[in-house]
Structure formats: C-alpha cells, structure tokens
C-alpha positions as CSV (number, residue, x, y, z in Angstrom):
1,X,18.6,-21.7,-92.3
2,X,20.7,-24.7,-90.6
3,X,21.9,-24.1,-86.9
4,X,23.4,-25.6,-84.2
5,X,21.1,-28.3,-83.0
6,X,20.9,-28.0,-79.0
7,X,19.8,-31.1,-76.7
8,X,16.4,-32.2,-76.8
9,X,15.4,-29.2,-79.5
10,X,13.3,-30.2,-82.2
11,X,14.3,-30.0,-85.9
12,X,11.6,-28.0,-88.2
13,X,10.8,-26.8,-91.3
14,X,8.9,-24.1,-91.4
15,X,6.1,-23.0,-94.8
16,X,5.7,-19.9,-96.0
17,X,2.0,-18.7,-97.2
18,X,1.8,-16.0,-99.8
19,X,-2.0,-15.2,-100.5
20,X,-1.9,-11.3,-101.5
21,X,0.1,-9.3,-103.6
22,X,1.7,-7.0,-101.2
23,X,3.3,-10.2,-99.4
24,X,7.4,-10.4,-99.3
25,X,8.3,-14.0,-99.2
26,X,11.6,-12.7,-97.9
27,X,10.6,-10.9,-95.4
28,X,7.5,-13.6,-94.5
29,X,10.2,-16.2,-94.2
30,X,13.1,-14.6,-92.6
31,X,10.0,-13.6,-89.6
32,X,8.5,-17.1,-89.5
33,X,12.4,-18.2,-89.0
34,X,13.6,-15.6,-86.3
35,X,9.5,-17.0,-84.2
36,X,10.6,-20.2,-84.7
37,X,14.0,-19.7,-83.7
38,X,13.1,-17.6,-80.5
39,X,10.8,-20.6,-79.6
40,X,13.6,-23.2,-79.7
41,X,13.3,-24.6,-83.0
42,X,16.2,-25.5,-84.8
43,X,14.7,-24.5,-88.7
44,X,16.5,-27.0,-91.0
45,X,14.9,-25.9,-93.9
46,X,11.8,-23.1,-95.5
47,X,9.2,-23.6,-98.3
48,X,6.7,-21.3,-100.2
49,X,3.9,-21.2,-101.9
50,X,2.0,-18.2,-103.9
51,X,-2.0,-19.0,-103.2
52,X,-4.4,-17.8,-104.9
53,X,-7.5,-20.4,-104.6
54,X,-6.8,-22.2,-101.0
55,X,-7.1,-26.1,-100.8
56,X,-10.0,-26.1,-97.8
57,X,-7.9,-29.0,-96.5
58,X,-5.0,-28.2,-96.5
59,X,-4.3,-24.5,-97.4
60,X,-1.2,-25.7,-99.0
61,X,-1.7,-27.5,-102.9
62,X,-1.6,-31.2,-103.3
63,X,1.5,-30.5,-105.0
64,X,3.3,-28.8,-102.3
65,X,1.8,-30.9,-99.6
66,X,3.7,-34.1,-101.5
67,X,6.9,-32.2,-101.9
68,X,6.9,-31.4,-98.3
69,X,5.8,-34.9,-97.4
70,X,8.6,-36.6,-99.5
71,X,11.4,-33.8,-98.5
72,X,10.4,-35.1,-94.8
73,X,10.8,-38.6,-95.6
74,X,14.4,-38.0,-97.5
75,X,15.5,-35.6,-95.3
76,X,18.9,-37.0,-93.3
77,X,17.8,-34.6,-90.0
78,X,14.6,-36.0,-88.2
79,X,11.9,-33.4,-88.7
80,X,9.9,-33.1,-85.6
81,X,7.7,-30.2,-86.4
82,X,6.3,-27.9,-89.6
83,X,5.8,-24.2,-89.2
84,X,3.1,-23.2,-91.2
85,X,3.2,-19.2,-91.4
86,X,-0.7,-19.3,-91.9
87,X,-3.5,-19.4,-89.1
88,X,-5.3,-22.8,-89.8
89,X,-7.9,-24.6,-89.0
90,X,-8.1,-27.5,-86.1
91,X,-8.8,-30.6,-89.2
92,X,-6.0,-28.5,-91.5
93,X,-3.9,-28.7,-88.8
94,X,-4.9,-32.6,-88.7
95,X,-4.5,-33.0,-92.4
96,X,-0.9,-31.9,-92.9
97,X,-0.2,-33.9,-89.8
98,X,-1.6,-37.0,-91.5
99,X,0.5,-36.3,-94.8
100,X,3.7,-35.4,-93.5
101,X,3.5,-37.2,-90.0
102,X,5.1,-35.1,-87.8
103,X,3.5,-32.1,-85.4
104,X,2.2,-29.4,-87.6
105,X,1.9,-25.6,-85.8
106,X,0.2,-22.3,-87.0
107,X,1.5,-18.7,-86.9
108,X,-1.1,-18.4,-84.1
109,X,0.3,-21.3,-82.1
110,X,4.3,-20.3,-82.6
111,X,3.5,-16.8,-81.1
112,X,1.5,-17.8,-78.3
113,X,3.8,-20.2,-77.2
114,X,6.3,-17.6,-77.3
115,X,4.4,-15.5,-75.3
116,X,3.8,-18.7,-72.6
117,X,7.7,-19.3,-72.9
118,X,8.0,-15.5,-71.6
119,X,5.5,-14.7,-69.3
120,X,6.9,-14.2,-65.8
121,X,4.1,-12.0,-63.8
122,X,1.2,-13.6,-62.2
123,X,-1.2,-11.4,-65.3
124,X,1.6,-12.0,-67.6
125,X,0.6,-16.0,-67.4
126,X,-3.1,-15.6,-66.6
127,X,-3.2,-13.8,-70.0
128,X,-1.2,-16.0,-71.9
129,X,-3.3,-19.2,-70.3
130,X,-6.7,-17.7,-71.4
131,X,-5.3,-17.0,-75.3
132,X,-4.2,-20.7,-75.3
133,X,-7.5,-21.7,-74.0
134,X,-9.0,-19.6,-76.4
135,X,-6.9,-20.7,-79.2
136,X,-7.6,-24.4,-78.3
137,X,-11.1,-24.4,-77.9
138,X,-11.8,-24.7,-81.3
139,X,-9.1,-27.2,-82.0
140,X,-9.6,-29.8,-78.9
141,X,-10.7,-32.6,-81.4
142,X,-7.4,-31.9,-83.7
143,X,-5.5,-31.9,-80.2
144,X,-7.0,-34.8,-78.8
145,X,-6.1,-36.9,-82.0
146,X,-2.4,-35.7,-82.5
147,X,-1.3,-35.2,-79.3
148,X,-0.6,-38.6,-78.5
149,X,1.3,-39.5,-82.0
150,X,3.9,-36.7,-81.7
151,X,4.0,-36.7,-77.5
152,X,2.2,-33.5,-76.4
153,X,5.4,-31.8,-75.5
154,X,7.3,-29.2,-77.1
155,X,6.9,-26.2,-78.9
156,X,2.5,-25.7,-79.4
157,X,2.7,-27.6,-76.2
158,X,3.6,-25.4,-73.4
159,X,2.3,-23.2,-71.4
160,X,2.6,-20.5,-67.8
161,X,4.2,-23.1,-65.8
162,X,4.4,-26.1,-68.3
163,X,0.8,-27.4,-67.0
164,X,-0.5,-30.2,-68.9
165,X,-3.2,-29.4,-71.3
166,X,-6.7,-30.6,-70.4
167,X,-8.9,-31.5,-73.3
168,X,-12.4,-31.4,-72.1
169,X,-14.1,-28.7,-73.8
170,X,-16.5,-28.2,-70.6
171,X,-13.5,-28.3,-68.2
172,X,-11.9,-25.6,-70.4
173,X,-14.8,-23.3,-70.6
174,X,-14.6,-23.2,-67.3
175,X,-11.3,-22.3,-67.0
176,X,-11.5,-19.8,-69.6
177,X,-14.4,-18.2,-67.3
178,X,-12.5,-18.6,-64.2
179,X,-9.2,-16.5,-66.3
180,X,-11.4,-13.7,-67.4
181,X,-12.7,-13.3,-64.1
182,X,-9.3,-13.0,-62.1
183,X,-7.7,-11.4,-65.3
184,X,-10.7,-8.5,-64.5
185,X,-10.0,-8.5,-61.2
186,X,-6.3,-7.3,-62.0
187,X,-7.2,-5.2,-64.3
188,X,-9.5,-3.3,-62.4
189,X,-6.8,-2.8,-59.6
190,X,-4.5,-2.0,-62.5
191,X,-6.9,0.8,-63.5
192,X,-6.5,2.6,-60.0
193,X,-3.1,2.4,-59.9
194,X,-3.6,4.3,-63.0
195,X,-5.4,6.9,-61.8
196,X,-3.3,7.4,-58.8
197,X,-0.5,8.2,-61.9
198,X,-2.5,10.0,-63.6
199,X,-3.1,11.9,-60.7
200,X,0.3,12.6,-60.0
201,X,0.7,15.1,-62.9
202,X,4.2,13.4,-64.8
203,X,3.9,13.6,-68.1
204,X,3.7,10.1,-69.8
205,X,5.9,8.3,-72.0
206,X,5.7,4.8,-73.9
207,X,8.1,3.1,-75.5
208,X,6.2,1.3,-78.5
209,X,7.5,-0.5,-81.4
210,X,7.9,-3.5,-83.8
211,X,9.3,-6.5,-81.5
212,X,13.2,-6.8,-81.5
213,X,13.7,-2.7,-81.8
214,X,15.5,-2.3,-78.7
215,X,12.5,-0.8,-76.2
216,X,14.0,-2.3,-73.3
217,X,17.6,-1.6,-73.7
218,X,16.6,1.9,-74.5
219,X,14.4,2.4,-71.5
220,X,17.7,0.7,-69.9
221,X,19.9,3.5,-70.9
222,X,17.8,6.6,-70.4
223,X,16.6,5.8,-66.7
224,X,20.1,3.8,-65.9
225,X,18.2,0.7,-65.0
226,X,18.8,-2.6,-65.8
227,X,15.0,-4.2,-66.7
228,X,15.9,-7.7,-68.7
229,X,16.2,-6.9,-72.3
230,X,17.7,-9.7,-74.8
231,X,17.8,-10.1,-79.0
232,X,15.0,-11.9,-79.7
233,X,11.3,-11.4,-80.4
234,X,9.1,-10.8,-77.2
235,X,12.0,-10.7,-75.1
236,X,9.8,-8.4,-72.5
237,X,5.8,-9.2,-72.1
238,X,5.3,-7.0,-68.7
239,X,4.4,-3.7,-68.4
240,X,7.3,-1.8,-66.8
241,X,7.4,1.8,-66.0
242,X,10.4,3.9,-64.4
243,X,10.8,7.3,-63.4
244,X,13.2,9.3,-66.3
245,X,15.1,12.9,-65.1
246,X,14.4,15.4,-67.5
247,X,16.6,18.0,-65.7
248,X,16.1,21.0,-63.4
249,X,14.2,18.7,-61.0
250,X,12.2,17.9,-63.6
251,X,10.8,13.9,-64.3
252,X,8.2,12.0,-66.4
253,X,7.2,8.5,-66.4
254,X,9.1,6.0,-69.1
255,X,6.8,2.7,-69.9
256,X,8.2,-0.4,-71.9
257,X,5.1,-2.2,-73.8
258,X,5.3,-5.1,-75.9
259,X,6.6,-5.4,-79.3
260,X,4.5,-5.6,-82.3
261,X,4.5,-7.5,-85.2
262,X,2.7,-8.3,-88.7
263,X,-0.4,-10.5,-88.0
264,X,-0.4,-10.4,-84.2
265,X,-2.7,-12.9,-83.2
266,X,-6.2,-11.0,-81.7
267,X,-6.3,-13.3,-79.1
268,X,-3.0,-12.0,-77.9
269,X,-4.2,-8.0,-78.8
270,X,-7.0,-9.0,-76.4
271,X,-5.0,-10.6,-74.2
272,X,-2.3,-8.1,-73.5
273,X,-4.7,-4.7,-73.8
274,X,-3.1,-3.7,-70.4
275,X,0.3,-2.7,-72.6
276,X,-1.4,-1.5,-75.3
277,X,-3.6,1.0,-72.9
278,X,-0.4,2.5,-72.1
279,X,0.3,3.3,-75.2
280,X,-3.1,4.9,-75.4
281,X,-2.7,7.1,-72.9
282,X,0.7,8.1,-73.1
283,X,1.4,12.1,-74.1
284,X,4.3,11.0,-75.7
285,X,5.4,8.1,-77.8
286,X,8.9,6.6,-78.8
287,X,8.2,4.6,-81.7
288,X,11.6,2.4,-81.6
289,X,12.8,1.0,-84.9
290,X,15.6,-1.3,-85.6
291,X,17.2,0.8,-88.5
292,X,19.2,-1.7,-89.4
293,X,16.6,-3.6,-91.4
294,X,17.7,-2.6,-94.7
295,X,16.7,-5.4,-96.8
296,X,14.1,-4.0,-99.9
297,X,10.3,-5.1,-99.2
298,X,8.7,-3.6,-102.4
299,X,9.4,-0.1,-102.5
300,X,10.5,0.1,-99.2
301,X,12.7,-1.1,-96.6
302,X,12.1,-3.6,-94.1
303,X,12.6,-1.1,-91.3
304,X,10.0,1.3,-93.0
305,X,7.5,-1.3,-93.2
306,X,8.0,-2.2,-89.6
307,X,6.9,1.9,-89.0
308,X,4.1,1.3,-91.1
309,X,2.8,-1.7,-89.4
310,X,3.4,0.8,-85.9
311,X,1.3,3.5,-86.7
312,X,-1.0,1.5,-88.1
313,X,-1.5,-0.1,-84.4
314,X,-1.0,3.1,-83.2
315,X,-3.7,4.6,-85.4
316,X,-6.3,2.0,-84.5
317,X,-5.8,2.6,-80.8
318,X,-6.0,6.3,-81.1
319,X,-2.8,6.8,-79.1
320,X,-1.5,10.5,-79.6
321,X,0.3,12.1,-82.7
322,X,3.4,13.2,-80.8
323,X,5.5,10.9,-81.5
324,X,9.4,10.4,-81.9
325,X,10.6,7.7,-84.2
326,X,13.8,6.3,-82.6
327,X,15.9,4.7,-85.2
328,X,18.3,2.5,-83.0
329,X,20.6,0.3,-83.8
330,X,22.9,2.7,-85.6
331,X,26.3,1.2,-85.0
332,X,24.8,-1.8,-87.3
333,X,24.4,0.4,-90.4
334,X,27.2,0.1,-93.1
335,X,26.5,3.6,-94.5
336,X,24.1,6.8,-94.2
337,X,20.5,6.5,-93.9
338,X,17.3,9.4,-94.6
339,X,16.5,11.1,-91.4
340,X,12.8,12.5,-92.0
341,X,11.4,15.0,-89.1
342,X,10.2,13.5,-85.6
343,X,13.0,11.0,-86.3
344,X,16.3,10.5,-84.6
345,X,19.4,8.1,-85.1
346,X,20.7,6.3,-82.1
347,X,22.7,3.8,-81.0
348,X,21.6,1.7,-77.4
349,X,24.5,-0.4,-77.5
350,X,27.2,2.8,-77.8
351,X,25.1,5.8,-76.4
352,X,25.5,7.7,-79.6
353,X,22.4,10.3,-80.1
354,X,20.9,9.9,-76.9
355,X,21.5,13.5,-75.9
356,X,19.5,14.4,-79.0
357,X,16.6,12.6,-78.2
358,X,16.4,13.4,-74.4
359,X,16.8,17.2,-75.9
360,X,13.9,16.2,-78.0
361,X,11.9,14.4,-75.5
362,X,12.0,17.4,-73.1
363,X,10.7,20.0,-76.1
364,X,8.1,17.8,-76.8
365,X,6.5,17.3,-73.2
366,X,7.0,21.2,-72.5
C-alpha cells in the first residue's frame, strides 16, 4: 500500500501476526494499514507471518526477522518505522529494533497514539496521558535505550499536547497517581450530571459501533448538527450528546461514543469507561455498521464480523437488547445486500432510509 509521501511523514512497514486459526490476514492487514495510515504513516510495504510457537525474542521467526531486516536495508524509500500488529514486550520491542534499526511500534502503541493525536477535552487528554503512562511503565528501559537512536519524535512518541516523555519510573508513578486522581474527580462530576439526565425522564439513546461506521455523521443528520465527523478510525473520542425530536413534542437524548475495534487495547477500555457507560445505560442502542465492507472473512463478511465484535462489547458491558443495527453507507454498495430484523439500510451521506429508522427509533422507545 504505497501513498503519497507528505512532508516530514515517516515511511513504514507495517507486520502482520497470525497466531490462531480464526485470524484473516486480509482483514489483519488492511486494519493495521488504515491505524497506521490514520496516524500519519505513509505504509510502503506489509508482511506476515502464521505463528504457531512464538520466538520469546522476537515474536516474529529468525527467518522473517532477516527478510524484514534485509528488505529494510534494499528498500529504495527510507524506512523510519515497523508496525508490528502484535502487543509486545519492552526487550521485543528492543530486539527488532536492534535487527532492523529503525523505531519498532506495537498495536498497543499505534492506537494509543491515535487516541493522543485525537483527544481534544481536558478528560479526553487526561485519559489518553494515563494509558500512555500506563503503557510505558513497563517499557521505560526499552524507551530509554531507543529513544535516542531513532529521535523520540513521531508516531509512539506523542502525546495530549506533544509533552516530552519523562522516563523516570518514580516521576511517572507519580503522575500516573496524580491522573487517576483528577480523572476521578471528573468522573464523579460526570456521574451527577448523569443523574440530573437521568432525572429528566428522556429516553436514552447511543450511537455504538465498530470505528469508521459513520456514528457522528449519523448523529449529524438526525439532530441537524454539525459535531466534527471525518473518514478515518477514531475520528471522535468525546462523549457528545444532543437533543433528537421525535415528533408531537416529543424528544430523547442522542449520544455519540467511541468506535470499537478488534483487540482494543484494555488500557484504552479502562481509559475511556466514561463512553462506554453510556452505552450501558442507554434504553436504546444504534449499532452503526459500515455495510460496505464486503470483503469475505471466513464465512462471513467483514461488515458482519465488525457486528460480531459489537455485541460482543455490548454483551460484556450488559448494555440493553434493544438494539437497531444501522447499516450505513449504502450509496457505497454495488448491489443488494440481506436485511435481517432490527436492521435497517441507510445512507448518511444521501439521507436515504432515515425516515425508516426515525419510524423505527420512535416504536422502539414507546
């Protein structure tokens, strides 16, 4: 996957981990591309492997470690950075770096600095800060060793604000004990806020779904607002609720949450339980999928899988049953597709099928 290389971006190759049978390298590697992509990596080129017994050191073979190595030293575009899509340990990340000699980042590492790329509220970026601390805790020595050989900037270097990155483990247990404290102290104004909507009787609806559906646009066209939506992954990491007219003077509360995705770092489920307590306490869900996914992953299609990994969330958070899958992106499909029960077929970008679902909506609250 070769794009336009933009100033001061960094080239990378990104490595895609297969370790049980029910993983699509197709899908694993078109994901790891579109993370790496939305965090300002140009990919130049992908790799696999099938594991079954992991190399402690590396994760990766010997094998595949020198293919990689000698692809990076042939290549005629200057790596700068390799994408593992595997979480790894601080001395793995340490040991591809000494084989290939450029910056090696996790699947844990790309998201969160996604997520620090994105946050905008003051909670937004405390959150975001305290999963980096907590994701770097355990890694200061491999941090402390590479930092300085591939410049401690870029992508798996950022964060709220573009702070610098201390590496004292006692300064950053500190922090990290300084974040929970002020991220409890939001959260516990959060919680009356809550109450006080709670207490005001509208019924409650979340907008939940795999990241990239089209939450925000759709939360955009039914409440005629204009929140900032765009087509990439975590586009929207804040909590935003608006008031949605149901007709005959009637109204309920429409939340956006955060998108979801395969693997999602537990620092960053921890992190961001604010979003995902909406979703627990919603009366109604719109589970928003991006229909348009029709590439084969198994037995299924990628868009189906993408509802499986949903409820699965969903299930685990024991958010209610009532629940309308929004198939979106319609205008993208080249021909017909199934529509099962609880499911309806829209379009955000041409308005087609929202009076369906608003008819729905309102027979499911009443």
């Amino acid at each position: 996957m070769k794009t336009v290389q933009e100033k001061n971006q960094e080239n990378a190759i990104t490595i895609v981990v297969c370790s049980k049978k029910s993983d699509n390298k197709v899908r694993k590697t078109d994901e790891i591309e579109k993370l790496a992509t939305t965090a300002g990596l140009n990919v130049v080129d992908s790799f696999y492997q099938n594991v079954k017994d992991f190399n402690r050191s590396t994760v990766i073979g010997t094998g595949k470690v020198e293919e990689i190595k000698n692809y990076i030293e042939n290549c005629k575009e200057v790596i700068d950075v390799a994408v593992v899509d595997y979480p790894l340990t601080g001395s793995q990340v340490k040991n591809l770096e000494d084989a290939f000699g450029v910056k090696v980042i996790d699947r844990v590492g790309l998201i969160i600095d996604i997520f620090a790329q994105g946050a905008q509220s003051r909670e937004a970026k405390l959150q975001v800060k305290l999963a980096q601390d907590l994701y770097l805790l355990p890694r200061l020595s491999q941090f402390q060793g590479s930092s300085g050989r591939f410049g401690g900037v870029g992508v798996g270097m950022r964060g709220p604000g573009e702070s610098k990155l201390e590496l004292n483990r006692r300064v950053l247990e500190k922090e990290i004990d300084s974040l929970k404290k002020q991220i409890a102290k939001i959260k516990s104004q959060r919680q009356i806020s809550r109450r006080e909507r709670l207490e005001s009787r509208l019924p409650k609806i979340a907008l939940v779904g795999y990241t990239n559906s089209g939450k925000s646009s759709l939360l955009n066209l039914l409440t005629k607002d204009n929140i900032y939506a765009d087509d990439k992954y975590f586009a929207t990491l804040d909590t935003t609720s608006r008031k949605l007219f149901l007709g005959e003077g009637e109204y309920a509360l429409l939340t956006d949450t955060v998108g979801f995705i395969s693997d999602l770092p537990h620092q960053l489920v921890d992190a961001f339980s604010s979003t995902l307590e909406e979703a627990a306490d919603a009366d109604l869900l719109l589970h928003v999928v991006d229909v348009s996914l029709q590439k084969r992953d198994g037995d299924k299609r990628e868009f189906e899988v993408n509802i499986d990994i949903t409820n699965k969330l969903l299930d685990e958070l024991g958010a209610t049953k009532n629940r309308i899958v929004v198939l979106n992106k319609s205008d993208k499909l080249a021909g017909p597709v199934e529509i099962k029960n609880h499911q309806i077929l829209v379009s955000t970008k041409t308005g087609a099928g929202i009076d369906k679902l608003l008819d729905a909506i309102k027979l499911l609250l009443n």
